[in-house]
N, C-alpha and C positions, 0 to 999 in steps of 0.2 A: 567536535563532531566525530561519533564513527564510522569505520565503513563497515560492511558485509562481512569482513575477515575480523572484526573486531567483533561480532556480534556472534560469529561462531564459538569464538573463543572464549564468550562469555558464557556461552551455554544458550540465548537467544534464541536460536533457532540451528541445526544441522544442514549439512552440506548436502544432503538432499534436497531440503526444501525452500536454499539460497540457488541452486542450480535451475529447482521448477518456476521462482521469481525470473530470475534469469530469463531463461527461455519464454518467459509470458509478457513482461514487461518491456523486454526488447523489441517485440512488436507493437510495442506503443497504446498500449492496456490500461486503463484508468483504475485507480485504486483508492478505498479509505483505510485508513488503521483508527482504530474504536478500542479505547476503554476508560469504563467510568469513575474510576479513581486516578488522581493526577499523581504523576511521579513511577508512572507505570513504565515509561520510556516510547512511548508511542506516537513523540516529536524525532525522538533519535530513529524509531525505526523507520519512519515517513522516510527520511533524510538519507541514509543508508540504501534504500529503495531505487530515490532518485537518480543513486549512480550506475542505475542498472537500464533507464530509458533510452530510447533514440535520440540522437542528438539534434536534440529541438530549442531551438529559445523555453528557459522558462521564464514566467511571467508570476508574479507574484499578484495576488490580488488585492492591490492595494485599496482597492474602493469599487462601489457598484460600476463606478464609469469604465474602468478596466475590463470586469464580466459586458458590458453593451457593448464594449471595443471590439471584442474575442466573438461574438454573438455575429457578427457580419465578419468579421476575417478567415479570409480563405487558406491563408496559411495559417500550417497546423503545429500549434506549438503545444508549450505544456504548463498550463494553469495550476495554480499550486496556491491553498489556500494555508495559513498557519492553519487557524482550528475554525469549525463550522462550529459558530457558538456565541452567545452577548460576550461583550467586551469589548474595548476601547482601543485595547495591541492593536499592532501592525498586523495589517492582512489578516483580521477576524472577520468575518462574514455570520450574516443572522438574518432572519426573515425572506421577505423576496428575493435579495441576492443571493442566499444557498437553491431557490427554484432555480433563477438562472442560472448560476454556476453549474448545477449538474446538465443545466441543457448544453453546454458547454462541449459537455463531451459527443456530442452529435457528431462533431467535426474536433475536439482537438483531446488533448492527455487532461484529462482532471486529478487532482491528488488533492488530500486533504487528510486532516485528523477530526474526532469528534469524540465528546465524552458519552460512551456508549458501551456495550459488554456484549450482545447481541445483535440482531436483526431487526427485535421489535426495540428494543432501544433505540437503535438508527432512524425510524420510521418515526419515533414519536418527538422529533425535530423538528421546531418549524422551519416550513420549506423542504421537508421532505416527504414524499409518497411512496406506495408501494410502483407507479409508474416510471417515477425520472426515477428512483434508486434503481431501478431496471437497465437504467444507461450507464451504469458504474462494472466494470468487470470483476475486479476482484474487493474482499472484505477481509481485511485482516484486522484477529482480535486480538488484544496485551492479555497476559494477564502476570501476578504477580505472586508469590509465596512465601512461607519464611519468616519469622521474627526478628532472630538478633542480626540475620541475614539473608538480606531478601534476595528471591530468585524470579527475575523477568524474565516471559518467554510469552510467545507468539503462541497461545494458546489454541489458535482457532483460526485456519483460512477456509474462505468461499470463493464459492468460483461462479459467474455466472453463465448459466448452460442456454440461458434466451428464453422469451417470453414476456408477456405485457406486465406483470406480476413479480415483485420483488421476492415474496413469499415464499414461490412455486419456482421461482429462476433459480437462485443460488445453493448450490449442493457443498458439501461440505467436505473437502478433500487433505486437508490435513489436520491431527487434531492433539492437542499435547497430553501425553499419560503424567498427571503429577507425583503419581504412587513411584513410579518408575523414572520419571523424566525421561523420558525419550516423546518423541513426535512418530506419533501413526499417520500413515498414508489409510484415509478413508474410503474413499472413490478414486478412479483411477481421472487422471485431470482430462480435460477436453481442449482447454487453451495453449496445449504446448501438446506434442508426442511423443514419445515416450526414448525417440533417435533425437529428439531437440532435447529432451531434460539431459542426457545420458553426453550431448556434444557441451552444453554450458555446465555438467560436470566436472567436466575437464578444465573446461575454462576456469571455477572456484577454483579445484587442485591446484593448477597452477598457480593463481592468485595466491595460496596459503604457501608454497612451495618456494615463492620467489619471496617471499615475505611482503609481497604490496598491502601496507596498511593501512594509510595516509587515503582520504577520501580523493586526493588528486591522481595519487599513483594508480588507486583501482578504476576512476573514473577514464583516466589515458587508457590501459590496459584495454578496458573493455571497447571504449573506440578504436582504438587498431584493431 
């Protein structure tokens, strides 16, 4: 597994826009990462993510009985699907359990992966709507480059700004330049401030500075 500091270093994503997760996920913000070729890294980047939540029980969603569990429970923990998709794995989810599972986040943290590249990609899932995808905060997209060597990178976040409409909700705040590799800030974000990105700045810094690399060392870190 890696963490956040490994994914910098890979070129993944920059330290601005491990600081804006920071700051959004910290307050306990439900997320998917989407892309429709496997091997894109978009289990590692879920994973990396996670060590950036509130510290909540996560729950793995082993079976639909687990989503009806979560569906009445008042404490708020953090639901975590492997991938929303057919298949036999552990903690795959398809059909009416992906409905449920996003109603989920009514009341607790949903994360999950899906093979997807976009927005209407995500939508054309079963079990998912332009409605409950409306109860998801953020969407981050993989994407991938490169022949003899390939270069993964967070092509694409959204953010969602509210409304009943998946469509019309989610704006599009950071976005990767392949010509150039670098990640543009597209909109300025709603879900964190601009003194919250600028305080979990410091907090990466630090992270790269002390060398915490180890998914337990940055997961301690940011609980203190």
């Amino acid at each position: 597994m890696l963490s956040i500091a490994d994914l910098i270093e890979a070129g993944t994503l920059d330290g601005r826009m491990a600081a804006y997760f920071l700051a959004v996920l910290s307050k306990g913000k439900s997320f998917l990462v989407g892309a429709k070729p496997g091997g894109t890294g978009k289990t590692t980047v879920m994973a990396a993510l996670l060590n950036l939540i509130p510290d909540v029980e996560i729950v793995p969603t082993e079976d639909g009985e687990v989503i009806e569990d979560g569906l009445s429970d008042q404490v708020r923990k953090c639901y975590v699907a492997h991938e929303i998709g057919e298949g036999s794995w552990y903690a795959y989810i398809s059909g009416e359990d992906v409905r449920n599972f996003l109603e989920l986040a009514k009341n607790h943290l949903v994360v999950s992966n899906l093979h997807a590249d976009n927005i209407e990609e995500v939508l054309a899932h079963e079990g998912i709507d332009a409605e409950n995808l409306a109860k998801i905060d953020l969407l981050v997209f993989m994407r991938v480059a490169g022949s003899s060597s390939f270069r993964r990178r967070i092509g694409a976040v959204y953010e969602n700004r509210g409304g009943p409409n998946a469509r019309d909700a989610f704006k599009l705040i950071f976005e990767w330049d392949k010509g150039k590799d670098i990640f543009k800030v597209m909109n300025k974000p709603a879900l964190a401030s601009e003194a919250e990105i600028q305080e979990a700045q410091k907090m990466i810094g630090e992270i790269i500075d002390r060398k915490l690399r180890t998914i337990d060392e940055v997961r301690t870190f940011i609980l203190e």
